[in-house]
Legacy VTK file of the C-alpha trace (Angstrom):
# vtk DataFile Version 3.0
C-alpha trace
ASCII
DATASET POLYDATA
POINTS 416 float
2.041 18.405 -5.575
2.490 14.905 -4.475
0.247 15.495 -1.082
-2.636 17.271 -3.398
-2.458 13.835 -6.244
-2.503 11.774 -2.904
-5.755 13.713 -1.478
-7.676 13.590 -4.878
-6.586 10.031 -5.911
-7.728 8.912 -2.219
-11.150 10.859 -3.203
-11.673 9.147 -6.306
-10.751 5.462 -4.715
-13.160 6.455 -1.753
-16.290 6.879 -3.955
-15.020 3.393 -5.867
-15.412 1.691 -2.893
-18.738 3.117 -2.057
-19.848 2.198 -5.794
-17.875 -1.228 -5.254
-19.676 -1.761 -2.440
-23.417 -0.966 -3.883
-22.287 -2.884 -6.881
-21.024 -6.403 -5.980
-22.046 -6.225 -2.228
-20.127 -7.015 1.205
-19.096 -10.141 -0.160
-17.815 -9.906 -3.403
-16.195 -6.610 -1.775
-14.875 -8.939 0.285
-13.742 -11.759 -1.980
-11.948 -8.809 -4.323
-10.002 -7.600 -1.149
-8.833 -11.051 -0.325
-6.327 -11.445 -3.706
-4.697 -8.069 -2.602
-2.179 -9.932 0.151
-0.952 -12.305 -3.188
-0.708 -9.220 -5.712
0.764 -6.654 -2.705
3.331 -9.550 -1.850
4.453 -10.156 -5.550
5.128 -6.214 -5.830
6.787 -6.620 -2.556
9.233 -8.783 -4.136
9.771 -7.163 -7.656
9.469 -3.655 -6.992
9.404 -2.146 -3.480
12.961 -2.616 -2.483
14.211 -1.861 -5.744
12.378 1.410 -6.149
13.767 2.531 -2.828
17.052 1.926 -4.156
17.179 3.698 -7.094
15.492 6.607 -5.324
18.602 6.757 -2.952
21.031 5.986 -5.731
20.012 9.051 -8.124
19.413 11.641 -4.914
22.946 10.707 -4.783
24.166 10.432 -8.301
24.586 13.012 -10.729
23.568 10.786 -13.528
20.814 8.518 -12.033
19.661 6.682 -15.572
22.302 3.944 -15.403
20.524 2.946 -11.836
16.949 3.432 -13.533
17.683 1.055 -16.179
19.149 -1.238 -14.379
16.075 -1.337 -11.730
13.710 -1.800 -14.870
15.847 -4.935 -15.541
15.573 -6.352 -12.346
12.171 -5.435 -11.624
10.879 -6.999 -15.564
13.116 -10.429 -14.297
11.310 -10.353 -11.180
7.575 -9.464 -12.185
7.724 -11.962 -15.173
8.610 -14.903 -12.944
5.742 -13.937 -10.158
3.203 -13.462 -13.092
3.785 -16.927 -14.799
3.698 -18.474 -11.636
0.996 -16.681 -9.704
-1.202 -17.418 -13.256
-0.374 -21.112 -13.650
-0.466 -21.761 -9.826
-4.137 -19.641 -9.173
-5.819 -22.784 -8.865
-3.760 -23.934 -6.047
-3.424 -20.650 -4.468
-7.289 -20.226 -4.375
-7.426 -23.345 -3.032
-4.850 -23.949 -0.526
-3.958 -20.729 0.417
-6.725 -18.244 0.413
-9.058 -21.202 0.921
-11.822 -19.949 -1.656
-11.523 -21.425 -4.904
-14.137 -18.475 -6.525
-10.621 -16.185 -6.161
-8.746 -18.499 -9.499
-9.679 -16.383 -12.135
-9.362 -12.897 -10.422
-5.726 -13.955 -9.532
-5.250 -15.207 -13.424
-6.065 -11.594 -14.633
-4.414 -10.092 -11.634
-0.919 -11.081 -12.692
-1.368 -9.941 -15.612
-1.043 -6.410 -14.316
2.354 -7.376 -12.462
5.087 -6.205 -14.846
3.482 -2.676 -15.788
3.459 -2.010 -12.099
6.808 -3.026 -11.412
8.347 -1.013 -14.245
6.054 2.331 -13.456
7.290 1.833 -9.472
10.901 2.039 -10.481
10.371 5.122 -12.488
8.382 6.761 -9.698
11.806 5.678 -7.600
13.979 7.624 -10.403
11.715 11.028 -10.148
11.817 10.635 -5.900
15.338 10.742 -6.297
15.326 13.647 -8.377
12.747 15.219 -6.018
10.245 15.616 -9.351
7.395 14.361 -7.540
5.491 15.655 -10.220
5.062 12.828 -12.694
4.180 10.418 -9.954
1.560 12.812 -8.949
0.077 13.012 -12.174
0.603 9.520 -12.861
-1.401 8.542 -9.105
-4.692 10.726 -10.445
-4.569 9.038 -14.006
-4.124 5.829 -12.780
-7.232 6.125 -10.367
-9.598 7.939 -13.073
-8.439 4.702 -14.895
-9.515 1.867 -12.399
-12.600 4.010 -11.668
-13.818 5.326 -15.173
-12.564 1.578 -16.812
-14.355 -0.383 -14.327
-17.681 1.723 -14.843
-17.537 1.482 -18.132
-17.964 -2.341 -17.771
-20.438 -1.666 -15.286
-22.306 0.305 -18.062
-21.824 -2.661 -20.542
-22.926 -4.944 -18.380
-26.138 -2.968 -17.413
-27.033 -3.020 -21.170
-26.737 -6.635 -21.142
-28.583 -6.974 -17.906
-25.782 -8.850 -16.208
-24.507 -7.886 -13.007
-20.985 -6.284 -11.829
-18.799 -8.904 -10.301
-15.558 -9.005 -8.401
-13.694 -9.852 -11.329
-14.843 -6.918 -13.761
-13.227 -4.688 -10.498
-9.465 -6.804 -10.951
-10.212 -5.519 -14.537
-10.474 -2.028 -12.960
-6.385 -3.106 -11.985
-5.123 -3.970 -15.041
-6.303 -0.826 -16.760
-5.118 1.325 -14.075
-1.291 -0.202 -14.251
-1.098 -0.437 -18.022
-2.336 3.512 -17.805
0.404 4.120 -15.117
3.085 3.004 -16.891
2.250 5.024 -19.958
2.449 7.823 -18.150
5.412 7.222 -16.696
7.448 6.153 -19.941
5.429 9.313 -20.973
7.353 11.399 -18.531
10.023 10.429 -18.907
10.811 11.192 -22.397
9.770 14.481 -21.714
12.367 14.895 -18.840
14.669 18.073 -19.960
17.935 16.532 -19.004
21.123 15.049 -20.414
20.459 11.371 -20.524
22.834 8.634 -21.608
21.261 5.173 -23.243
24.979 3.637 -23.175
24.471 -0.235 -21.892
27.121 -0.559 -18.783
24.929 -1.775 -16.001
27.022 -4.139 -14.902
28.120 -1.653 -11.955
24.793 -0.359 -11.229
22.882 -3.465 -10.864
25.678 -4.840 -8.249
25.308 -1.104 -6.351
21.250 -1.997 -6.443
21.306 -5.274 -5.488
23.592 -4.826 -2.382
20.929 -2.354 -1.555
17.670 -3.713 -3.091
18.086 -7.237 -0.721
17.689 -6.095 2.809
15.275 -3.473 1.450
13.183 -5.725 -0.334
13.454 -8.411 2.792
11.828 -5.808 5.108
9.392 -5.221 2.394
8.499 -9.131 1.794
8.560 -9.327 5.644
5.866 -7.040 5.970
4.164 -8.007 3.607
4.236 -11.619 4.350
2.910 -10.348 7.884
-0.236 -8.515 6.552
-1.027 -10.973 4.032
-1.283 -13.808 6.697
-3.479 -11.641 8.756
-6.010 -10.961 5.762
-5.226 -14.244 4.534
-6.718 -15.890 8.809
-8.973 -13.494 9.277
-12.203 -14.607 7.129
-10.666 -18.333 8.036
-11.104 -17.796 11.601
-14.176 -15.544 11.782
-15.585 -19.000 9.975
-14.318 -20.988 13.281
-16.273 -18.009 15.427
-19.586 -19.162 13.699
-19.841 -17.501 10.645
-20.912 -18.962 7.375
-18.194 -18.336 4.265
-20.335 -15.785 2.977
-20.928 -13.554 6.407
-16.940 -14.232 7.178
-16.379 -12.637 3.834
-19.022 -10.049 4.733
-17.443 -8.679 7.751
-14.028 -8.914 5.875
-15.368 -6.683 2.983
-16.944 -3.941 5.515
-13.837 -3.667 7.433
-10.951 -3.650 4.697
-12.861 -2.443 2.051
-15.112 0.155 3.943
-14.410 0.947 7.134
-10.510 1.276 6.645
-10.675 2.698 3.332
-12.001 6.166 5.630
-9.835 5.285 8.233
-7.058 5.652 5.364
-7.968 8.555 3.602
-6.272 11.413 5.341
-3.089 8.897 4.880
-2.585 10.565 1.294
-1.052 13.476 3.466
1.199 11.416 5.773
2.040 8.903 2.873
3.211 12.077 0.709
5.174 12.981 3.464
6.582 9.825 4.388
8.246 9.357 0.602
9.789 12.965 0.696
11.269 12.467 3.833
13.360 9.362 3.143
15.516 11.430 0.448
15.754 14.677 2.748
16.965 12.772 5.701
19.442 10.869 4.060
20.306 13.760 2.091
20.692 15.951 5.022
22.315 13.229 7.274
25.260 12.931 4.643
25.927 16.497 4.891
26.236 15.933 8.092
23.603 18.975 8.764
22.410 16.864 12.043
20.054 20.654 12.882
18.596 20.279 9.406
18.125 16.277 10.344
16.107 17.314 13.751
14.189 20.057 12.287
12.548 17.697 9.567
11.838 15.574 12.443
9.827 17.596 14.427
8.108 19.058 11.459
6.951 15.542 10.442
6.021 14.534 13.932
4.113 17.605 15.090
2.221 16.525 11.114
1.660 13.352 11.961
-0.059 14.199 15.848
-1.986 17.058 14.822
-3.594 15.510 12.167
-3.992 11.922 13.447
-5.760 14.032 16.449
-7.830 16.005 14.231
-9.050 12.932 12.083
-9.967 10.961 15.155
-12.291 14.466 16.325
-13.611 13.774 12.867
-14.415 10.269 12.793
-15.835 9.734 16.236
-18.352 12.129 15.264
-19.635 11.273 11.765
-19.272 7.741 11.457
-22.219 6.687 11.739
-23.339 9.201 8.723
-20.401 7.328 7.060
-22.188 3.963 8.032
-26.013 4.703 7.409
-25.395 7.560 4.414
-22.512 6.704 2.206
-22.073 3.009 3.008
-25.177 2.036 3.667
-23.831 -0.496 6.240
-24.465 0.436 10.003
-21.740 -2.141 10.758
-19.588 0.120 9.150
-19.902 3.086 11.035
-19.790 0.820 13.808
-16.377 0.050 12.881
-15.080 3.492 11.965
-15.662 4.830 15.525
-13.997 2.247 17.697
-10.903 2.564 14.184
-10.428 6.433 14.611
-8.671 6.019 17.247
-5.568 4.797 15.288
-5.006 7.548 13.297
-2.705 9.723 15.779
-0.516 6.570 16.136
-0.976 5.274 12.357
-0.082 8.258 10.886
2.821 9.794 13.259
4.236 5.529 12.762
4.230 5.730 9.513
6.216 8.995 9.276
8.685 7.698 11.725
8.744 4.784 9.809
10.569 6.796 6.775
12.367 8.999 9.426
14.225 5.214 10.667
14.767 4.544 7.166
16.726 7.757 6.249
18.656 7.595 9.438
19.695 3.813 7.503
18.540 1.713 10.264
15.493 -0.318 8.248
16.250 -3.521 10.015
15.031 -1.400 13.226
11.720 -0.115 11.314
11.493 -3.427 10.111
11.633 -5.121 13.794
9.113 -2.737 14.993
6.456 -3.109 12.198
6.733 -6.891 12.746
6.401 -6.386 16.614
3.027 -4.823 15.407
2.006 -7.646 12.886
2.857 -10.786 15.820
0.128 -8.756 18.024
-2.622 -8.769 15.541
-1.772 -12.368 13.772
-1.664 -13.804 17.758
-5.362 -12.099 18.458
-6.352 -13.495 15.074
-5.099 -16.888 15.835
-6.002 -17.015 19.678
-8.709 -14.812 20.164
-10.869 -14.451 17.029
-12.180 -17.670 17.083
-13.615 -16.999 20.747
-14.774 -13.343 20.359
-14.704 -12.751 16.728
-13.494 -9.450 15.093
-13.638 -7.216 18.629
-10.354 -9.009 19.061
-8.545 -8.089 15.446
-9.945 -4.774 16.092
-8.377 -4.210 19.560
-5.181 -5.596 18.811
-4.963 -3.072 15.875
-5.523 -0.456 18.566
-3.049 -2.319 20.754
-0.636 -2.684 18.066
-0.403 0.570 16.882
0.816 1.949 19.922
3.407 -0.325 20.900
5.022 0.059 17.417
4.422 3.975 17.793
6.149 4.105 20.942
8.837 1.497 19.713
10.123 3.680 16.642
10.196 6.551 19.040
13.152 5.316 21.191
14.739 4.282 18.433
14.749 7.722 16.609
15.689 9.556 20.053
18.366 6.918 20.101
19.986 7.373 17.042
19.606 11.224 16.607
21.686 11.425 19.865
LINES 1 417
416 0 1 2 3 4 5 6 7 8 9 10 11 12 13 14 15 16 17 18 19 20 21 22 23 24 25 26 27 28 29 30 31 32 33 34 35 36 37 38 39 40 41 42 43 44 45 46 47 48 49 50 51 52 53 54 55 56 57 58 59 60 61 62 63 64 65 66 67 68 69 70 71 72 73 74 75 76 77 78 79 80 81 82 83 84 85 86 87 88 89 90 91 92 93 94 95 96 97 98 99 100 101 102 103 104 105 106 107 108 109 110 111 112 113 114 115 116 117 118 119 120 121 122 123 124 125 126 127 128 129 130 131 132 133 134 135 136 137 138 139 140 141 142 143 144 145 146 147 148 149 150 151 152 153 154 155 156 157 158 159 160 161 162 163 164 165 166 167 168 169 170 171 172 173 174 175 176 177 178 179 180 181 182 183 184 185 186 187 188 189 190 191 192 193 194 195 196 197 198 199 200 201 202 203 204 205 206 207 208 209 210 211 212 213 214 215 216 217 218 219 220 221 222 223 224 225 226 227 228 229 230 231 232 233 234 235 236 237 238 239 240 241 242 243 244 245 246 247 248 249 250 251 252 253 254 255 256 257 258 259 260 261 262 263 264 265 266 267 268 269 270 271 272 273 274 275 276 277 278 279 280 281 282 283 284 285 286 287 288 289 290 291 292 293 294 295 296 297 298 299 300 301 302 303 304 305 306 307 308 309 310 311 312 313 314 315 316 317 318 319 320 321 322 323 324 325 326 327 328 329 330 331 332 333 334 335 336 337 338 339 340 341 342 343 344 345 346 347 348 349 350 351 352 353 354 355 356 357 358 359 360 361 362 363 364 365 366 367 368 369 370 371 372 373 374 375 376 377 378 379 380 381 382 383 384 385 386 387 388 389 390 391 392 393 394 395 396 397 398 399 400 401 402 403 404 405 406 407 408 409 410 411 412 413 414 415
C-alpha cells in the first residue's frame, strides 16, 4: 500500500515539476528549491526524530497513544518556536544566509505550514508502529493532489487576471498540502477501531521519547544541516565560477528541481521499503530471530541492486527524451545521464541506511551519511568555483559509493 501511494504521489509531484518548470522557469524553479534546506531543517528538528520514536515506542507497546500524544506535544513546542522565528527572522535569513533577499516572503508563508507538518509526521510515526501504513498512504496521495490541484488553481486565477505564476503561489502549493495532511491524519485516526485511552499521564512517556528523540533527532539535524549547506553553496559558488545570480539559480533549478526529481522517482519504492524495515528489524532483532534479521536483509539488498541497476538501464537511455520532451531543457537530460548512475548505490544506501538503524547503531548511519555530505560540500567549496557543477556532480557519484560501501561493513559487522 505504502510502495503503490509512494509511486503515484512521486507521479503526481513529477508532472508538478514539469508544470513548475514551464510556469515560473529555471529560475524561479530555482529560487523555490532554495527555501527547502530552511523548511527541511526546521522539520528536522521538530519532527523527524520524534516520529521515529514513537514509531519504535508503539511497535513495542501495547498501548502506543500515551507516546502519540506526548510526541504531538513535543513536536507543537518545537514547530511553534521554529515558525515564529523562521517568520520574524526571513529577512535576515534571505539575506545572510541564503544570500537572495527575493526568498523573505516565501519563507514568511513557509513557516506557516510548520506545525501541521509536525503534528501529521508524528501520527504517520504512531500508524508505522502499528504497521497500518495505510493512512499514511492515503494521506501521501491527498496531500500531493493538494499541492498540485491548489497551486493550479491559483495558476488558473492568475491566468484570468493576466498575471503570471510565481515562486511564491508554489510555497502556497505547501501550505495547502500540510494543512490537507493533517486532516487526514486526525481523520484517521478517529476512525482507528481500537481501545484508546485520552487519560493525561505523559509525564513517563515524554521522558521515554526524549531519551530517544535526542540522538535521533541529532542525526537528523546533522544531515540535514549537511544538505542544506550544500544547496545553500552551491548557487553561491557557481556565481564565483562566472555565472550571473540568475544563470547560478538556473543551473540550480534544472538540477534539484528537474534532473533529480527523475533521478528520485523510483525512490518511492526504496523509501517505502526503507520505513517498513526499521520496525521489522528491530522487531525481529528483539526476538532474537537473528535468521528472520538476515533474511530481511538480503531481501532489501537484492531490492535495492536490482532496481538501482534497472533504473540506471532506463535513464541512460531516455534522458535526453526527458531533457528535449518533458523538460524542455537539453541541460537536463544532460544531467540525468551522467545522475543515473547513482541509483544502484542511492537506493541499496538508503535501505541499508534503515537496516543500521534497526540493528540500533544510528550514530554509525549517521557517520557514514556525513562521510558522504564532507565529499560533496569539499568539491563545492574547492572545486566548483574552478570547474563549475561537473565537480558537485562527480562528487555525488563519488560520494555515493563510499557511503554505500561504508554501511556495508558495518551491517556485515554487526550481523556477525
Amino acid at each position: 500500500m505504502l510502495t503503490g501511494s509512494g509511486l503515484i504521489s512521486r507521479i503526481l509531484g513529477f508532472f508538478y515539476r514539469i508544470f513548475l518548470s514551464q510556469a515560473i522557469g529555471a529560475s524561479g524553479l530555482g529560487l523555490y528549491q532554495l527555501i527547502f534546506p530552511v523548511f527541511t531543517l526546521c522539520l528536522a528538528i521538530s519532527a523527524s526524530g520524534i516520529q521515529t520514536a514513537i514509531s519504535r515506542y508503539v511497535a513495542a507497546k501495547k498501548d502506543g497513544h500515551y507516546f502519540l500524544w506526548s510526541g504531538i506535544l513535543l513536536s507543537v513546542i518545537l514547530s511553534g518556536i521554529l515558525s515564529v522565528f523562521v517568520y520574524w527572522l526571513s529577512p535576515w535569513i534571505a539575506t545572510d544566509i541564503l544570500k537572495e533577499p527575493r526568498t523573505i516572503d516565501l519563507l514568511r508563508l513557509v513557516s506557516l505550514s510548520l506545525i501541521p507538518s509536525a503534528i501529521h509526521a508524528c501520527f504517520n510515526g504512531y500508524y508505522y508502529g502499528k504497521k497500518n501504513s495505510t493512512p499514511p498512504a492515503i494521506c501521501q496521495i491527498l496531500e500531493q493532489l493538494a499541492r498540485v490541484f491548489g497551486t493550479y488553481v491559483i495558476y488558473l486565477v492568475l491566468q484570468e487576471q493576466g498575471r503570471p505564476l510565481e515562486p511564491i503561489h508554489a510555497v502556497w502549493g505547501i501550505v495547502i498540502s500540510e494543512f490537507a495532511g493533517l486532516l487526514v491524519s486526525v481523520t484517521s485516526y478517529l476512525f482507528l477501531k481500537e481501545p484508546r485511552t485520552f487519560a493525561f499521564h505523559l509525564m513517563e512517556p515524554l521522558k521515554a521519547l526524549g531519551i530517544m528523540a535526542i540522538p535521533l533527532t541529532l542525526n537528523h539535524v546533522l544531515m540535514t544541516l549537511s544538505h542544506s549547506l550544500e544547496h545553500l553553496l552551491l548557487p553561491q559558488q557557481l556565481m564565483a565560477f562566472g555565472y550571473s545570480s540568475d544563470e547560478a539559480l538556473g543551473h540550480f533549478g534544472v538540477l534539484t528541481g528537474m534532473a533529480l526529481s527523475v533521478i528520485f522517482f523510483p525512490s518511492a519504492i526504496t523509501n517505502s521499503l526503507s520505513v517498513l524495515l526499521l520496525p521489522r528489524i528491530s522487531e525481529t532483532k528483539s526476538r532474537g530471530d537473528i535468521c528472520a534479521v538476515l533474511d530481511t536483509i538480503k531481501g532489501a539488498l537484492c531490492c535495492g541492486v536490482v532496481l538501482g541497476s534497472l533504473c540506471t538501464f532506463v535513464f541512460l537511455f531516455s534522458a535526453n527524451w526527458f531533457g528535449t520532451y518533458i523538460f524542455q531543457n537539453t541541460l537536463a537530460g544532460f544531467y540525468i545521464r551522467i545522475l543515473s548512475i547513482l541509483c544502484p548505490f542511492m537506493y541499496t544506501s538508503s535501505l541499508l541506511s534503515s537496516i543500521v538503524n534497526g540493528l540500533g547503531y544510528a550514530s554509525l548511519t549517521l557517520s557514514c551519511n556525513l562521510t558522504g555530505c564532507a565529499i560533496r560540500i569539499l568539491a563545492i567549496w574547492f572545486l566548483v568555483p574552478k570547474i563549475g557543477m561537473y565537480a558537485y556532480i562527480i562528487s555525488m557519484i563519488v560520494a555515493a559509493v563510499v557511503v554505500t560501501a561504508e554501511l556495508l561493513v558495518v551491517v556485515k559487522r554487526k550481523c556477525r
